[in-house]
N, C-alpha and C positions, 0 to 999 in steps of 0.2 A: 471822888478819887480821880488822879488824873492819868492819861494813858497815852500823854504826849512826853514826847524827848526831856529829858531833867534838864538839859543844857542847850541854850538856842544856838541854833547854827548860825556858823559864820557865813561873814561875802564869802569868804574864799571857799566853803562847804556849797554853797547855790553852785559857783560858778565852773564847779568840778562834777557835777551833777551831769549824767549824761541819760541813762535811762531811768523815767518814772514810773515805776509800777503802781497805780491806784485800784486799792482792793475797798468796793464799798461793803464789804458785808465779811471781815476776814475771821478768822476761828482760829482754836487752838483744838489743833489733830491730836488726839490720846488715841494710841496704840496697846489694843494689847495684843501679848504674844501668848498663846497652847496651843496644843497640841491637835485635838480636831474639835470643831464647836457644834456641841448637843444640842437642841432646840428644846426646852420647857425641861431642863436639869440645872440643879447649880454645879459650878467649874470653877476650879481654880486658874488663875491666870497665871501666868510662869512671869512673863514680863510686860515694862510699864514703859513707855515713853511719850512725851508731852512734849510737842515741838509748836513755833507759830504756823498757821498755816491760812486754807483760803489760796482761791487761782491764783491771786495778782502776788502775794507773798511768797507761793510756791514758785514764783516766777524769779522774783527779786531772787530767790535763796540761790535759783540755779546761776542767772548770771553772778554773780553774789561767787560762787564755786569755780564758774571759769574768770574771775579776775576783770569780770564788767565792773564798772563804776552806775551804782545804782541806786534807788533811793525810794523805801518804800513809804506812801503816805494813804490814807482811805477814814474811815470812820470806824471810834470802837469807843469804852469808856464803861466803868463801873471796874468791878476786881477783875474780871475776866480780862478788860484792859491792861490794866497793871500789871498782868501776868504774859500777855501779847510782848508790850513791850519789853518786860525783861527777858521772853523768851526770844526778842528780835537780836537784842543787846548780846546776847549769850553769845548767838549765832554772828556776829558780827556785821548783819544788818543793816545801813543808815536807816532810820525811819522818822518820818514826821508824821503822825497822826493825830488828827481831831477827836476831840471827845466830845461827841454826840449825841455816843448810844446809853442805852440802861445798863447794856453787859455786853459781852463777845461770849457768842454762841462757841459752841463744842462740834468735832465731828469726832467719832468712835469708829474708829477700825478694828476688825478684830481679824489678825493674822494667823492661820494656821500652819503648820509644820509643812504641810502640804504647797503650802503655797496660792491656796484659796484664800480669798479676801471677804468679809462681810461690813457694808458701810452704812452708817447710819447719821446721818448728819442733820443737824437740828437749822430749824429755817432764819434763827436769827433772833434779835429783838428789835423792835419798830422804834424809831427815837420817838422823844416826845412831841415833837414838833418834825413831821416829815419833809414838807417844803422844806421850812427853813434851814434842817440840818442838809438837803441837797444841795440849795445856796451855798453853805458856808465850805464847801468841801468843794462845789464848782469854784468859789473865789479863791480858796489855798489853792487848787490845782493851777490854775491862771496864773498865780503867782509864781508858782515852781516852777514853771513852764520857762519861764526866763532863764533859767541853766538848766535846762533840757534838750538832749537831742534825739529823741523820741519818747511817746506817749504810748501806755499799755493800759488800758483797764479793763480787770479781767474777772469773771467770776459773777457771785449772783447778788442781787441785792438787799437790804434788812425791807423786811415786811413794812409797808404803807408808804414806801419811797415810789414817785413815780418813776415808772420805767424806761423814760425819755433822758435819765439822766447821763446814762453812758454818751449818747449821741450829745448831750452840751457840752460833755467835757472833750468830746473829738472838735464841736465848734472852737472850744477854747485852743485847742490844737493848733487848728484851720489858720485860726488870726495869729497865735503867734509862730507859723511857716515850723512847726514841729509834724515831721508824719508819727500815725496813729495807730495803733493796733487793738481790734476790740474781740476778745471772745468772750459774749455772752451767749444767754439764751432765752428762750421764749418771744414774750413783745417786746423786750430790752433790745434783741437782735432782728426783729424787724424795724425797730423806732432808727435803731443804727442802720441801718442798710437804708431806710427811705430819707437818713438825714444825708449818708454819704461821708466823703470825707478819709475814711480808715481802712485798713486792712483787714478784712473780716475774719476769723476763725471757729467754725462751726464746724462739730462733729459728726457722725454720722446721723445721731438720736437727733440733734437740734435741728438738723437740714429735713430730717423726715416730719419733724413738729409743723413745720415751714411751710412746707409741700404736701402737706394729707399723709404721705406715704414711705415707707423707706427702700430707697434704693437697692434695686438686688445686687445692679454691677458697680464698680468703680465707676467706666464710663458713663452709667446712667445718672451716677452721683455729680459727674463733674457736669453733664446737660442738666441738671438740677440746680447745681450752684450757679450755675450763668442767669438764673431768675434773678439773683440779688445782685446781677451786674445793672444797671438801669442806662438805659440808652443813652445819658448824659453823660454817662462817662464817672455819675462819683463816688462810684466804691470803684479803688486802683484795682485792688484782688481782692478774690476770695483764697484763702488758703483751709482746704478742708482736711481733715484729718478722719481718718478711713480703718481705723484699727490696727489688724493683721492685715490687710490689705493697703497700710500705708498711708500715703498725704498724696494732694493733689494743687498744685496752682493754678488755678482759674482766672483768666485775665481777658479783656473786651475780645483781645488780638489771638489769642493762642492760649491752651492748656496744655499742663504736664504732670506726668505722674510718677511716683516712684515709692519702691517700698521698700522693707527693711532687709539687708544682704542675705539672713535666714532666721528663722524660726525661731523667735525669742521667749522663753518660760519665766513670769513673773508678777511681779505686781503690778499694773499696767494705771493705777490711778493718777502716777504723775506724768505720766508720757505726754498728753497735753500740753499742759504746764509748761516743760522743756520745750515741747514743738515752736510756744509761743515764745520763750523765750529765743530760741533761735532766729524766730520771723525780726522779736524785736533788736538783737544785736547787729541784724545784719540793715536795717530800716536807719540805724544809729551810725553803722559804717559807712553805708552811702551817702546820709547826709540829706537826700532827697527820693522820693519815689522813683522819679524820672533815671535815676542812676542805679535803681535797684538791679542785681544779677537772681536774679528772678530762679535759676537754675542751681547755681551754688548756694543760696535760701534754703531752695528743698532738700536739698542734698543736705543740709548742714541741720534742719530741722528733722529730717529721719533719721538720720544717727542719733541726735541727739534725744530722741524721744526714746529710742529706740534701745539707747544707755541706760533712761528711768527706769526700765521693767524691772532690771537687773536691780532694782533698788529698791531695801523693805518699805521704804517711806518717800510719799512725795516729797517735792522740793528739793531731789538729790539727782545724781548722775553715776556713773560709773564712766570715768574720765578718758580713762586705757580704752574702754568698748568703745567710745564715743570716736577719741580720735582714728582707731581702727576701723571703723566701720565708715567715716568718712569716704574713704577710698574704696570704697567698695558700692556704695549705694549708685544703682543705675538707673539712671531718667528715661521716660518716653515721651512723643507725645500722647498726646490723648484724643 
């Protein structure tokens, strides 16, 4: 079964392409909604939603919602594909996806009334041939790349893919003058940081994987992320994201911090997701690193993440909170 576009894009579909989201390992989020969840009872569920999901998708969806021009592509294939793409389609999406895999994995959230979240997310299926299907999705990415004005690839990978992959496709970036943005984790996010190249986004858990240990303070977070600055110069930033305690820019020359204008109650699994979608619009608006406003970034990535909570389901925003809290979020340094 196939789990690519029914209809090939045009020149003029490339050339209008401005941010690439590459999701290699993406899923389809099933929500469900009751009341409060029993452990070792059966329950009835109240409500059912099936949306696409996976980081890089969650990302596409948000810019996707504020009027970015975006384009999602990554590996999937079997029905779970099939069902990818028309949930992309639905959603009004671009996507170009390879079909690689055996299936597209699931994740299950299970929402309570309360506002508690239970997530259970499946690791994937391994293609059958893992080289090869990294190749084929670093060469589509290469290609895209040519009506791209930034690179996202975000999220985790299908099982027996090596983990170096995210770092070729920030190469393929490099060469074709696209800046990068990567949030993974584990070896993925150190094979990235020792290749360089990209905008890093690690969370609290990923930064402490990293470093033995997790951070008590902010400031001990943002001396922590200066590890994956490498004295050459080639990670531009770290852009770490900090919870309730907010995002931080980590930069050779200077750091800064800022957190959300108050105390936000909600679903916090997309907030990432938005964070990085902010990193990557505004990476798309410059044009270049060197021109990056490093400061209106943050600013624009904590509201915006800071809008997800307020949303039952990743890949969304709350628009009105977003733009309000823009003017509100206060920077320091660090």
């Amino acid at each position: 079964m196939d789990c690519r576009r029914r209809t090939p894009r045009s020149r003029d579909d490339r050339a209008a392409t401005v941010i690439l989201a590459v999701a290699p390992n993406p899923a389809l989020d099933v929500t469900y909604g009751l009341g409060e969840l029993h452990r070792g009872r059966v329950q009835r569920v109240r409500t059912v939603s099936e949306r696409p999901g996976g980081k890089a998708v969650n990302v596409g969806r948000v810019l996707h919602e504020l009027g970015e021009r975006v384009l999602v592509t990554g590996m999937c294939g079997g029905p779970g594909g099939v069902a990818l793409q028309a949930a992309l389609d639905r959603a009004g999406v671009p996507a170009d996806l390879l079909d690689v895999l055996p299936d597209v994995r699931r994740t299950l959230v299970v929402q309570e009334t309360s506002g508690m979240t239970t997530s259970l997310w499946e690791p994937g299926y391994a293609p059958v041939d893992p080289p090869a299907a990294a190749d084929a999705l670093t060469r589509h990415v290469s290609e895209l790349l040519a009506g791209a004005d930034t690179l996202v690839v975000s999220g985790s990978l299908p099982p027996g893919v090596d983990p170096g992959l995210p770092a070729r496709l920030v190469d393929a970036a490099v060469a074709a003058g696209v800046p990068a943005v990567v949030d993974v984790s584990g070896p993925a996010l150190r094979a990235a940081a020792d290749a360089g190249g990209a905008v890093l986004m690690p969370n609290a858990d990923e930064l402490a994987e990293l470093i033995g240990h997790r951070p008590s303070t902010p400031a001990e977070a943002v001396r922590a992320a200066r590890r994956l600055l490498p004295p050459a110069g080639r990670v531009p930033a770290v852009v770490l994201t900090l919870g309730t305690d907010g995002m931080a820019v980590v930069r050779p020359d200077r750091a800064l911090l800022a957190a959300p204008p108050e105390r936000i109650q909600g679903n916090a699994t997309g907030a990432g997701d938005a964070a990085c979608a902010a990193v990557a619009r505004h990476l798309a608006a410059a044009g270049s690193l060197d021109a990056v406003d490093w400061r209106a970034l943050l600013v624009d990535a904590v509201a915006l993440s800071a809008a997800a909570v307020l949303r039952p389901v990743a890949g969304e925003v709350d628009v009105r909170a977003y733009r309000r809290w823009r003017d509100q979020v206060r920077v320091e340094e660090a």
